[in-house]
C-alpha positions in Angstrom: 76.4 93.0 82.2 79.2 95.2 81.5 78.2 97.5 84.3 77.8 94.7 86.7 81.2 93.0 86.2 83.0 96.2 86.6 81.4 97.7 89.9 81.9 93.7 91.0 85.6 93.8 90.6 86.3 97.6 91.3 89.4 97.8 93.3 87.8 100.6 95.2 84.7 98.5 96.3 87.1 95.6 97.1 89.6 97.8 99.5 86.9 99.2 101.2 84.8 96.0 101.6 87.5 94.9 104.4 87.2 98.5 106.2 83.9 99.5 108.6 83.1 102.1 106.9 79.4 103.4 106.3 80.5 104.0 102.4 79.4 100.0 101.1 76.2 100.2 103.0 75.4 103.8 102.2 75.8 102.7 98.5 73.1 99.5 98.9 70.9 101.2 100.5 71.4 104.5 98.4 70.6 103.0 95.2 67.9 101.3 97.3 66.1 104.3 97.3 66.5 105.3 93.6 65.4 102.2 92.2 62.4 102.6 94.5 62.1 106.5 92.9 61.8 105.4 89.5 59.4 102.5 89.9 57.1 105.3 92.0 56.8 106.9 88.7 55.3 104.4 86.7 52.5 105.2 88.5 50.5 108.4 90.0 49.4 106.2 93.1 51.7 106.1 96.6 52.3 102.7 96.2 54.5 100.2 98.1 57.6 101.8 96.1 56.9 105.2 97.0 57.1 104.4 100.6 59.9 102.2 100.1 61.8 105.0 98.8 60.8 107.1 102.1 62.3 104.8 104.1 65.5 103.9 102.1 66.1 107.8 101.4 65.6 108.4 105.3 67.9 105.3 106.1 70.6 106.4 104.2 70.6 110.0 105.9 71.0 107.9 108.9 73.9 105.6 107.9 75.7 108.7 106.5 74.8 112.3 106.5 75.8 112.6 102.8 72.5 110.6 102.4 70.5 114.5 102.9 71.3 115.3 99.1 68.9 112.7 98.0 66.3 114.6 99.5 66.6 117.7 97.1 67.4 115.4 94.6 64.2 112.9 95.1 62.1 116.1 95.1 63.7 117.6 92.5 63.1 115.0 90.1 59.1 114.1 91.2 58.8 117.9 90.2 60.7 117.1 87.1 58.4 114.6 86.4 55.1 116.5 87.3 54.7 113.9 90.5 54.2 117.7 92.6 52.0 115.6 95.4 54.9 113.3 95.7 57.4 115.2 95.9 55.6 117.6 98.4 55.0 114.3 100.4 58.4 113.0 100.4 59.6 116.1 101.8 57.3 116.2 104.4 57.8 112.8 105.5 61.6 112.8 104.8 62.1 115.5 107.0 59.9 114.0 110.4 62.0 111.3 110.0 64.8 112.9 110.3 63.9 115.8 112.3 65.4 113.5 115.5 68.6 113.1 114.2 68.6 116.6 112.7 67.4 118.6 116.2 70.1 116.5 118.4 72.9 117.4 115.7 71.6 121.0 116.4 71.8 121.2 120.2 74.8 118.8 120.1 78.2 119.0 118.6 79.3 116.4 116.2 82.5 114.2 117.9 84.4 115.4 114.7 84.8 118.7 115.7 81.7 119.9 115.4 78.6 119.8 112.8 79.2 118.8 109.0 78.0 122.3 108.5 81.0 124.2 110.9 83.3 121.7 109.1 82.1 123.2 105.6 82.6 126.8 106.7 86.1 126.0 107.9 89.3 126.2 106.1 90.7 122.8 107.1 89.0 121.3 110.1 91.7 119.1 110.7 93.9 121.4 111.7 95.1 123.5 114.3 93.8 127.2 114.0 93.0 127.2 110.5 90.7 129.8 110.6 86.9 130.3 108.7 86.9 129.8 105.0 86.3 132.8 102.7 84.7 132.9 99.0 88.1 132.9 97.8 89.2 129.7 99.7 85.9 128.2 98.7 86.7 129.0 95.0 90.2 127.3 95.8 88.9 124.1 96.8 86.4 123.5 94.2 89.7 123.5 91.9 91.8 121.8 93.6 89.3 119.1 94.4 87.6 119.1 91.1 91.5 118.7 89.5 92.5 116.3 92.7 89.0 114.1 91.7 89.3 113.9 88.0 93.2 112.9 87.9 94.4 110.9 91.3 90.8 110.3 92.2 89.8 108.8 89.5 93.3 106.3 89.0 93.2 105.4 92.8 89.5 104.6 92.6 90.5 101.9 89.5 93.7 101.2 91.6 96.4 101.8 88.0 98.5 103.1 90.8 98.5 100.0 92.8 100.5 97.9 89.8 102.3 101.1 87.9 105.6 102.1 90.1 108.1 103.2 88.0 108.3 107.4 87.8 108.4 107.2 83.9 104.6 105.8 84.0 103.6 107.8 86.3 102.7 110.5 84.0 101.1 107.9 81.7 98.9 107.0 84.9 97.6 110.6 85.5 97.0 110.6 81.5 95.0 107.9 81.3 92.6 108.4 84.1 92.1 112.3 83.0 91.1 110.6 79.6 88.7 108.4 82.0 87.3 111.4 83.8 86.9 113.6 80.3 84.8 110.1 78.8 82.9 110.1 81.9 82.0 113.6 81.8 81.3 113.2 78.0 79.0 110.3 79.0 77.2 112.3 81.3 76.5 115.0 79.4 75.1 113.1 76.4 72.8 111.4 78.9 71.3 114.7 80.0 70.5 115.5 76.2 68.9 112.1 76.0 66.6 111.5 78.9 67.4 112.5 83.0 67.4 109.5 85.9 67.0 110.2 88.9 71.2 109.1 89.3 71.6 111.8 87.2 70.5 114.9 89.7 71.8 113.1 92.7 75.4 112.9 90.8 75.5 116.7 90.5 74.0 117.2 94.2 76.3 114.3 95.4 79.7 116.0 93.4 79.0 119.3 94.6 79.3 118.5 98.0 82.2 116.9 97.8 83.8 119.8 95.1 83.2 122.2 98.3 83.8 120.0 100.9 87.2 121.2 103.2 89.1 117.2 102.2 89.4 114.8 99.1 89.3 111.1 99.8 88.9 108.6 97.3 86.5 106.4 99.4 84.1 109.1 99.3 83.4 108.1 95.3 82.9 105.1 96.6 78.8 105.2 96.9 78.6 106.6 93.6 81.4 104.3 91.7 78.4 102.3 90.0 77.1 105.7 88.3 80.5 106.6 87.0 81.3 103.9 85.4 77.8 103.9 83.8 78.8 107.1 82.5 81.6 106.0 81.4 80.2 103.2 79.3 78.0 106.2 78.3 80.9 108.0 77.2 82.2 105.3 75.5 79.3 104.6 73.4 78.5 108.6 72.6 82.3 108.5 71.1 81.8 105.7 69.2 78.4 106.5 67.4 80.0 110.2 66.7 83.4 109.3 65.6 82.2 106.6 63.5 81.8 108.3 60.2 85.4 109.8 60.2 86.6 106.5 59.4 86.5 103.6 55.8 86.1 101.3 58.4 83.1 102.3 60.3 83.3 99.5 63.0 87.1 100.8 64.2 85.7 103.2 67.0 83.4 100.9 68.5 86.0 98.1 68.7 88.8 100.9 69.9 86.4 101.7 73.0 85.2 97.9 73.3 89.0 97.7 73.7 89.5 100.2 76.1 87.2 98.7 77.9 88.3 95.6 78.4 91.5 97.3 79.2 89.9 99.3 82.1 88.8 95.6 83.0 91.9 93.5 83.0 93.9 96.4 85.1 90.5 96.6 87.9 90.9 92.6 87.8 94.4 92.7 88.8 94.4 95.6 91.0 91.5 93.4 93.1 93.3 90.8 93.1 96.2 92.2 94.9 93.9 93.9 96.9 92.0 90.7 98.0 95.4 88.6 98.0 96.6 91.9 101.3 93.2 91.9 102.8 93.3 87.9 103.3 96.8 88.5 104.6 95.7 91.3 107.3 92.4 88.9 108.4 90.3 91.4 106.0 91.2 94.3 108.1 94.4 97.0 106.9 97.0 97.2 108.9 96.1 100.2 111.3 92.4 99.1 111.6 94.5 95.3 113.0 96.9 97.3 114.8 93.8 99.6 116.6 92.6 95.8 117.5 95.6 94.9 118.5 96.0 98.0 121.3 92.2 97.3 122.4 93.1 94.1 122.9 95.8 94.5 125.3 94.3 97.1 126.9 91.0 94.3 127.7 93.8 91.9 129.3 96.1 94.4 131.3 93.5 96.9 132.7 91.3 97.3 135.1 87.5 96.7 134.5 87.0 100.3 135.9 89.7 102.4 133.8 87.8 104.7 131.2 89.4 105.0 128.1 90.2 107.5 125.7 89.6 106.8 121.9 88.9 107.7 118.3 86.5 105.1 118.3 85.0 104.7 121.7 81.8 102.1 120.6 84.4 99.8 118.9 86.8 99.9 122.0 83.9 99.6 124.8 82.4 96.6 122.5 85.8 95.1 122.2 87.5 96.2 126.1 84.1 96.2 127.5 85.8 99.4 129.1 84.2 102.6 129.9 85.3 104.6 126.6 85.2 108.5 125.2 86.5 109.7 122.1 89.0 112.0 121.8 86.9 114.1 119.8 84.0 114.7 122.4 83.7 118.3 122.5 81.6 117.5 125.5 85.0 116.6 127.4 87.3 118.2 125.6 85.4 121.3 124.6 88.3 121.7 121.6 89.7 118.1 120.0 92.6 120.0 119.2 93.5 121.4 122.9 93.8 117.9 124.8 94.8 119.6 128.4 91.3 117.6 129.6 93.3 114.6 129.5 94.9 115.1 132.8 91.7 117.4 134.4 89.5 114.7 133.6 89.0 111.0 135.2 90.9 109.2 132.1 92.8 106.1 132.8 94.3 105.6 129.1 94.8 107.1 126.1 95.1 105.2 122.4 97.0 106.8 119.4 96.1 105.6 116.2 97.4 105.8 113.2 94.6 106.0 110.9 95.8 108.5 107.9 92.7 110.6 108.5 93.7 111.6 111.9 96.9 112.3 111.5 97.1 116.0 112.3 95.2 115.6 115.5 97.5 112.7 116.5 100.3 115.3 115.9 98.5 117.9 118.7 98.3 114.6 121.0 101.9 113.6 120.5 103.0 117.5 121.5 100.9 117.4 124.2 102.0 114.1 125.6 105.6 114.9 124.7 105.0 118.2 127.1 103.8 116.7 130.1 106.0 113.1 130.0 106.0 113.4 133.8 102.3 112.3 133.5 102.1 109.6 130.5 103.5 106.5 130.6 104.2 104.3 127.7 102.4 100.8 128.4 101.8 99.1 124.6 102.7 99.6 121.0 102.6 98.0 118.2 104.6 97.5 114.8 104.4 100.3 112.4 101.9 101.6 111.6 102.4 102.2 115.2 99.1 102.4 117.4 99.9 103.6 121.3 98.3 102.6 124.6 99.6 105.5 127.1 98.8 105.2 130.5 97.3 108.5 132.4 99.4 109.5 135.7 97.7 112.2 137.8 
């Protein structure tokens, strides 16, 4: 019940609930397919389960390509527990599923500059001319993600920072959620020594990725927030039972963590709230997801029904302008996101500059290049900060 009311009121799960994002449905369906993993090993049969977990595993892969880890971690574990038919099976299965998706991501770049795997081997694929990552820079970034993770990660995930603003607390903040990430960890490892879930190998698959990968973002803990604060609770209780003895009053530790507990609880309850209180504000949506609306929307009322459209999110602004939409990260058209001269080569009518945080250094390239050639961009629409821009194309 513990576990239950805290991923329910998570601040992290609440933000991102009023974002499209694939994280929330990645996380269903995720633990879909581990729930259906351990109940395929109550028996030796391919039951109803087993297959279940097929197709939740493969689903997941689909809604987001971090979903691939629970393949080496589903067959990991069958091995682990002697299921060697099943997990052969799975495999097999796992991958002709795939192998669509997998063979067109091949033969086709990704719009995002390219496959997951060229991001991986880049430095920084968000910007300009970084260069190819070497062992050294790959050492770097587990570090600085691993430190970035277990401090800011961590206290931006349970949204402390969201109600702590003063400087003086700030190092309080950072203190707190290290002691968070250490209990976690502790958690963890006791529950290896105990017994191993199947939550267990897909955290370390899941966490490596993400220690290597070229960014940190705090939504990407999102599909596993359930599992750390399990871990935590693990923690909690491993601290307890051990410390227990040090003390006359043998009931202080337990009633210290039950404390901090609660603790964790009342800050995630107000953070929510707040969050809740500015998503009901914005209409559920953050400010440059209604702002992006807001751009599509004129564009649907001033333009013609024949103007293509350049975007960040083409399917959300054909669906929306019912205009003929690319993104501006179609390597198809633009061969290079980052070199934008196929904006005036190409048969583009408009062009909209977001302001979503994640883009920020490709918007930066845009800006330069529309800057550089004024003579052939005209500013038709924008919108209150955070600004989003509808510029129109003159050839």
């Amino acid at each position: 019940s513990a576990i239950t009311l805290m991923v329910g009121i998570s601040p992290l799960i609440v933000k991102f609930s009023a974002t499209e994002l694939t994280e929330t449905i990645y996380l269903a369906v995720s633990i879909l397919a581990i729930y259906a993993v351990e109940k395929s090993t109550k028996t030796k049969k391919l039951d109803g389960y087993f297959l279940l977990a097929v197709l939740a595993a493969t689903a997941s892969y689909y809604i987001k390509s971090v979903g691939f880890v629970l393949l080496p971690a589903i067959v990991i574990y069958y091995a682990y527990k002697n299921e060697n038919k099943k997990a052969v099976i799975f495999g097999v299965l796992f991958f002709l599923f795939t192998a669509p998706w997998l063979l067109r991501s091949f033969y086709v770049d990704s719009p995002a500059n390219g496959t997951y795997l060229k991001q991986l081997a880049w430095k920084d694929f968000r910007v300009p001319g970084a260069g190819k990552a070497t062992l050294i820079d790959i050492v770097k970034r587990i570090i600085k993600n691993g430190y970035m993770y277990a401090t800011f990660g961590f206290g931006k995930a349970l949204a402390l920072k969201n109600i702590v603003t003063r400087p003086v607390l700030g190092h309080i903040y950072y203190s707190i959620f290290t002691l968070f990430s250490v209990v976690t960890f502790i958690g963890f490892i006791s529950k290896l020594r105990s017994k191993i879930w199947l939550s267990d190998v897909y955290m370390i698959l899941f966490f490596s990725m993400y220690l290597i990968w070229p960014t940190m973002h705090t939504r990407y803990m999102l599909p596993v927030m359930p599992f750390i604060l399990l871990y935590f609770l693990f923690g909690v209780r491993f601290l307890g039972q051990k410390t227990s003895s040090y003390f006359s009053n043998r009931r202080l530790p337990e009633r210290v963590m039950s404390l901090t507990i609660i603790m964790v609880v009342i800050v995630s309850l107000i953070a929510s709230t707040t969050l809740v209180s500015a998503n009901l504000r914005r209409g559920g949506l953050s400010k440059e997801t209604a702002h992006f609306y807001e751009a599509i929307d004129w564009i649907k009322k001033n333009t013609s029904k024949n103007s293509k459209v350049v975007s960040l999110k083409p399917e959300a602004t054909f669906i929306l302008s019912k205009r003929k939409t690319v993104s501006y990260l179609d390597r198809k058209y633009f061969k290079n996101s980052l070199n934008p001269g196929r904006l005036l080569s190409g048969s583009f009518d408009y062009v909209i500059l977001d302001s979503f945080k994640d883009t920020t250094e490709r918007i930066i390239v845009l800006n330069n290049y529309i800057r550089k050639h004024s003579d052939n961009f005209t500013l038709v629409y924008s919108t209150k900060q955070p600004v989003v821009k509808v510029y129109k194309i003159i050839k």
